[in-house]
VMD Tcl script that draws the C-alpha trace (Angstrom):
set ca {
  {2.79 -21.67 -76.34}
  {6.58 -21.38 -76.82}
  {6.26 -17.44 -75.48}
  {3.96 -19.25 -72.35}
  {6.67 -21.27 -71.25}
  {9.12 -18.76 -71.62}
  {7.20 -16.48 -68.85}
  {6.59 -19.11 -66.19}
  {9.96 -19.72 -65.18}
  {10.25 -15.76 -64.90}
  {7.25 -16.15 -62.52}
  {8.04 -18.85 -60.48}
  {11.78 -16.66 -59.99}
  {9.90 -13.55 -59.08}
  {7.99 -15.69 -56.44}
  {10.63 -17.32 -54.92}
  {12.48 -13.70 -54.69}
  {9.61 -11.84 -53.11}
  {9.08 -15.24 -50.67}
  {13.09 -15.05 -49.84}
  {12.98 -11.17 -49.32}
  {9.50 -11.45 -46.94}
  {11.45 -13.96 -44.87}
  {14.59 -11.50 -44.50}
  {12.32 -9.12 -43.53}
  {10.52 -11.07 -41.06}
  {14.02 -12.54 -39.49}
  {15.14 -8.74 -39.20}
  {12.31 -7.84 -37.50}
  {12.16 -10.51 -35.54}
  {16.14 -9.72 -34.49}
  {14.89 -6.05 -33.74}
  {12.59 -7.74 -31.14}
  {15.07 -10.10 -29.14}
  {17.00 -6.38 -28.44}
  {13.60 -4.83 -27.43}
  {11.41 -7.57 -26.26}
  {8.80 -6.09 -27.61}
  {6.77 -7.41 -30.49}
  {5.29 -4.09 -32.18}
  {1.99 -4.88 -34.69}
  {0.22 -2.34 -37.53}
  {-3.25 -2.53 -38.28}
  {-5.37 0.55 -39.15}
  {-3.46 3.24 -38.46}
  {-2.14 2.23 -35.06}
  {0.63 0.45 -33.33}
  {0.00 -2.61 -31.30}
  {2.18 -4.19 -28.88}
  {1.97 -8.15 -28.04}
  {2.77 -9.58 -24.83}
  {2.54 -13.11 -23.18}
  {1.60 -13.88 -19.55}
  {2.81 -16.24 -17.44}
  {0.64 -18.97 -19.15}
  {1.46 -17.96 -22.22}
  {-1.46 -16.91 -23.35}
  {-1.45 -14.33 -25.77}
  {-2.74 -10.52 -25.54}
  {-2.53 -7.51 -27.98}
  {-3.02 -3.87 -26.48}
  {-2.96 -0.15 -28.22}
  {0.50 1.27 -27.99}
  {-0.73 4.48 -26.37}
  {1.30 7.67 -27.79}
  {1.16 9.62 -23.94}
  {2.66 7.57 -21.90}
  {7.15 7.42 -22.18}
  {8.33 4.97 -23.77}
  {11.16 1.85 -22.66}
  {14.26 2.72 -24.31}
  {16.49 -0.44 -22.77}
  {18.74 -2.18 -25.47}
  {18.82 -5.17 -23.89}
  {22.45 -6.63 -25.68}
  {23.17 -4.75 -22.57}
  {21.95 -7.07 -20.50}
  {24.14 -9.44 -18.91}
  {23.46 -13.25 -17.55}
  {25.69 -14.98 -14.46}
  {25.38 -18.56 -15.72}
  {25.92 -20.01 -12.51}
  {23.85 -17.83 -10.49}
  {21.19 -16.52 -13.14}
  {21.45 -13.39 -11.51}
  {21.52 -10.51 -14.87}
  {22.76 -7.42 -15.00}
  {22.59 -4.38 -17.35}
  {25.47 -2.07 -18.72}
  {24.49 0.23 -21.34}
  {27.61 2.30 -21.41}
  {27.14 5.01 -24.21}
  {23.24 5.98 -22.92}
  {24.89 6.20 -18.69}
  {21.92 3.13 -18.06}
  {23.49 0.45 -15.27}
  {21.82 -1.62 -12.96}
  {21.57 -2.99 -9.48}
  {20.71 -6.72 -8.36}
  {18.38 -7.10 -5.58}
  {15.58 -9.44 -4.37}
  {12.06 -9.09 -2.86}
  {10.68 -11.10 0.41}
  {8.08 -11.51 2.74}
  {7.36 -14.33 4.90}
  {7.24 -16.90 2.65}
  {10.81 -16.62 2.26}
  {10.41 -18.22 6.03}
  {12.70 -17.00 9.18}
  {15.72 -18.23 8.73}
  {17.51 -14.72 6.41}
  {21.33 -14.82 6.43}
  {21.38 -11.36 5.33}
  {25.10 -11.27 5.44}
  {25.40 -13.66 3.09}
  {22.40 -12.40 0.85}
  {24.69 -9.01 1.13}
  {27.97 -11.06 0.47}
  {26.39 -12.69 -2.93}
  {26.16 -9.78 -5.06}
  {22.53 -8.34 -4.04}
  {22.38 -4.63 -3.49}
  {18.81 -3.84 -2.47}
  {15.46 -5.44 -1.15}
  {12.12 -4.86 -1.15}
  {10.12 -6.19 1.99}
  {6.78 -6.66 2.63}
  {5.09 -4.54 5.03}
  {1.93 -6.06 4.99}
  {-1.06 -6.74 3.25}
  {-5.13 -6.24 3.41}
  {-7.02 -9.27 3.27}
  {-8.94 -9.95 0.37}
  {-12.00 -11.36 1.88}
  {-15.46 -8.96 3.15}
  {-13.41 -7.96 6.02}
  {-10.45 -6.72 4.20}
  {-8.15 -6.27 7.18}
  {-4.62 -4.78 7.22}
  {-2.13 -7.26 8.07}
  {1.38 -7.14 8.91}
  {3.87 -9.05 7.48}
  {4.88 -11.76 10.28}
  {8.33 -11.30 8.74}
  {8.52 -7.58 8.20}
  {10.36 -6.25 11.86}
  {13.14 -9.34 11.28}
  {13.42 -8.47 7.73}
  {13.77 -5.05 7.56}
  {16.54 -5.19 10.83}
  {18.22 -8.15 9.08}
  {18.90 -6.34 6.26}
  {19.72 -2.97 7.33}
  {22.23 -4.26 9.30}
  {24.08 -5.72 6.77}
  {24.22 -2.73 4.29}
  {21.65 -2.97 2.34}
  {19.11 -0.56 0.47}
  {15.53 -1.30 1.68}
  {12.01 -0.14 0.00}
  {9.05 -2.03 1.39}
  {5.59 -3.17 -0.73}
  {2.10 -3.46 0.65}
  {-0.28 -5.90 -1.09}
  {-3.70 -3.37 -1.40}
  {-7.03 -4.44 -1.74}
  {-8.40 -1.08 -1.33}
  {-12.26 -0.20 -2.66}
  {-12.31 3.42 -1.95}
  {-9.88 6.37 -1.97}
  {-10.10 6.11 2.14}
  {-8.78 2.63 2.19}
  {-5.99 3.83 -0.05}
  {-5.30 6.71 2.04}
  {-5.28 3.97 5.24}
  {-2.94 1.25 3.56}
  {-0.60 3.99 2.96}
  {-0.80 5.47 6.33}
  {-0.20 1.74 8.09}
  {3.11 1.32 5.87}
  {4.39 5.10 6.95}
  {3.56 4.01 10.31}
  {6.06 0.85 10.17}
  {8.79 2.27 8.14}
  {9.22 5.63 10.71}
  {12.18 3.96 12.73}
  {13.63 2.65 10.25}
  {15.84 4.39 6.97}
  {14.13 3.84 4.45}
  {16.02 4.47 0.95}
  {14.21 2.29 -1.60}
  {10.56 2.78 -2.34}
  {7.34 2.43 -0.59}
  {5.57 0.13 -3.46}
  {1.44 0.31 -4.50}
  {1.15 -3.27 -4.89}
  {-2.20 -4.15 -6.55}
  {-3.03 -7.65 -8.48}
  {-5.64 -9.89 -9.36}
  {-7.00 -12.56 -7.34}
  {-6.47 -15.88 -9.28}
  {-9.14 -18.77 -8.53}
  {-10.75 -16.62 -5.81}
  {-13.35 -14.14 -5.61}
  {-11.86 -10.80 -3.93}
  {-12.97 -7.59 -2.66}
  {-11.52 -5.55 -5.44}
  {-13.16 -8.12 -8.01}
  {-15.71 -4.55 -8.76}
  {-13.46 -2.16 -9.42}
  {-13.42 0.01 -12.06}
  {-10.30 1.01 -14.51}
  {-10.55 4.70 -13.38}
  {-10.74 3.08 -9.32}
  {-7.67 0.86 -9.70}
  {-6.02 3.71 -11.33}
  {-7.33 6.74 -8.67}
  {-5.97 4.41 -5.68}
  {-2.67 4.04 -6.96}
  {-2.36 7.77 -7.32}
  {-3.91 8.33 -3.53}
  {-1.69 5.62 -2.34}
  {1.68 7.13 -4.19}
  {0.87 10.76 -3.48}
  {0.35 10.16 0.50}
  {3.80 8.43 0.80}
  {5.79 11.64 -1.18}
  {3.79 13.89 1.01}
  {5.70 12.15 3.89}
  {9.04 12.08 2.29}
  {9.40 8.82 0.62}
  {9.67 7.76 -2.79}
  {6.52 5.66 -4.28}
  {6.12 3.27 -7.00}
  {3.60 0.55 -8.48}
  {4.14 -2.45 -8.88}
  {2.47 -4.19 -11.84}
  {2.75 -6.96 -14.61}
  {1.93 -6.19 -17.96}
  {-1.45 -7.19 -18.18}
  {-2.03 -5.07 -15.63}
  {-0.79 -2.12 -17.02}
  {-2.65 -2.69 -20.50}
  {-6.48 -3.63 -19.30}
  {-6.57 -2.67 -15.42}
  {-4.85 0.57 -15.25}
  {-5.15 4.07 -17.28}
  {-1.35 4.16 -17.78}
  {-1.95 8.16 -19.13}
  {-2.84 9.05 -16.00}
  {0.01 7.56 -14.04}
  {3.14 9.10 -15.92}
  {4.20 10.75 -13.08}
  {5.30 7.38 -11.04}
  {7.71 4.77 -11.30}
  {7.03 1.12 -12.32}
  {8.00 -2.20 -10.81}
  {7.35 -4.60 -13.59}
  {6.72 -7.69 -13.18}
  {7.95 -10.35 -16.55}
  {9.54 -13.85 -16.12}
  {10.10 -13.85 -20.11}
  {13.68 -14.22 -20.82}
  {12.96 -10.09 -21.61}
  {10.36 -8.02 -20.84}
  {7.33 -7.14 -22.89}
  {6.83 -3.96 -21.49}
  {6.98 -0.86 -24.30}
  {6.90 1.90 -21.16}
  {8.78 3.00 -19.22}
  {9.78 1.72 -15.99}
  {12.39 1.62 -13.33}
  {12.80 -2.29 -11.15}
  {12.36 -5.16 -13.44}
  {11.08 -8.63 -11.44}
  {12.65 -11.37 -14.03}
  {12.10 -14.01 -11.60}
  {10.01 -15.66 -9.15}
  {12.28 -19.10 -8.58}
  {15.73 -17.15 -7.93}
  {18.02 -19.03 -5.32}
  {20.01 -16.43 -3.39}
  {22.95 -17.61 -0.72}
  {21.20 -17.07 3.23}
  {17.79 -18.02 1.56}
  {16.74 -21.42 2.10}
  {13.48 -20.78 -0.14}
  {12.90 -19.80 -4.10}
  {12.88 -15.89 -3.86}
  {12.09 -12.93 -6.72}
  {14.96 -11.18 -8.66}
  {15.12 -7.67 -9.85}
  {17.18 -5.45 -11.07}
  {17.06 -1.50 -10.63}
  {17.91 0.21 -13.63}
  {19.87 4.13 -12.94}
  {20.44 6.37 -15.22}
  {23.69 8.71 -14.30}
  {22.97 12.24 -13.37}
}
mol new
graphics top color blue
foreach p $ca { graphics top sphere $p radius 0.5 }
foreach p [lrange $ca 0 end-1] q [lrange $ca 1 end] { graphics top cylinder $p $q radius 0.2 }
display resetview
């Protein structure tokens, strides 16, 4: 008995270490994902990544080897406390940023863009238009868009557009693209012309059949009509998005506007505009508008 109660307090020691040396472990990796805001999982064989909507409800997707990876260190990234605009400034990888905003109509018609200029935003990204969701799925202007896009050209700043799709066959893609090209011809254009796709929350809607491989196949059709006529493209997209709706291996070849109001984004992949906000106030905006900032790379 003596030899007994000589071994349990070695036990209950070993325990304790093992319990101590799990939690380091744990609190390191957990550090490792504040820098990356991504939450990587193992389990039989492969990597998962975990990710939160705006709910925050809970989803786990297959890290998928093909498509480039996000390599932002984000104790680069900056926060203006007064205006909660951020900023990124990853010196020794050449990575900055740019601030900018996104609007449509909802942002009503009252725009001082000089003063949106004058604040410290570089670029926006307007709405063109939309297609409406319902059987008829008309293409819509954006009641805003002619204002918007003068507005802010005139004070100096960088200017993509975005169309909301709700395109069910490579024709409609091909159309929504052609009514944006149509729009932006007068104007100069030096920001993107953006895919915008999304799903319909508490409604039925016209895309509510499509397939993976269709979502995916009208973003390309959509992207590769606007660089036939000059422009750059991109997709906009949240995460969910990119892990159930789309075939992100197919799409490597186009930029990314994601979508993530988490204090950093979830996304492993690679993209270029992060949307960190949907209740930014801006100065000459007498409504809640997005904010995003445009990561560039030098060279």
């Amino acid at each position: 008995m003596k030899k007994a109660r000589t071994i349990l307090p070695v036990l209950v020691c070993l325990v304790i270490l093992a319990a101590y040396a799990a939690g380091r472990q744990t609190a390191e990796e957990e550090e490792k994902d504040s820098t990356t805001g991504i939450q990587i999982e193992q389990k039989d064989g492969k990597e998962y990544f975990v990710f939160q909507d705006v709910k925050e409800n809970s989803y786990r997707a297959e890290l998928l080897d093909d498509v480039p990876k996000n390599t932002y260190d984000f104790d680069c990234l900056t926060v203006d406390e007064t205006t909660g605009f951020k900023q990124y400034n990853d010196k020794a990888n050449g990575i900055t940023s740019r601030m900018g905003i996104d609007v449509s109509e909802f942002q009503g018609e009252d725009i001082d863009w000089k003063l949106v200029k004058d604040s410290g935003i570089e670029f926006v990204i307007i709405r063109a238009g939309y297609r409406a969701y319902g059987e008829t799925g008309e293409l819509v202007q954006d009641a805003m868009f002619e204002q918007n896009i003068e507005g802010a050209l005139d004070a100096g700043l960088d200017v993509g557009v975005y169309f909301f799709s709700q395109a069910i066959t490579p024709g409609e893609a091909v159309e929504e693209a052609e009514f944006v090209l149509d729009l932006i011809r007068p104007y100069e254009i030096t920001g993107p012309v953006v895919y915008d796709t999304e799903e319909i929350k508490g409604d039925t809607a016209r895309t509510d059949d499509n397939t993976r491989q269709e979502f995916t196949n009208y973003c390309k059709v959509f992207c590769d009509t606007v660089e036939h006529a000059g422009y750059d493209s991109m997709i906009y997209a949240n995460m969910k998005w990119m892990a159930f709706t789309l075939d992100m291996e197919e799409l490597t070849d186009y930029d990314f506007w994601y979508a993530d109001y988490h204090e950093l984004p979830q996304n492993p992949y690679e993209y270029t505009i992060w949307q960190y906000s949907e209740t930014g106030e801006v100065p000459g905006i007498n409504a809640n508008v997005d904010l995003n900032i445009w990561f560039e790379k030098e060279g």
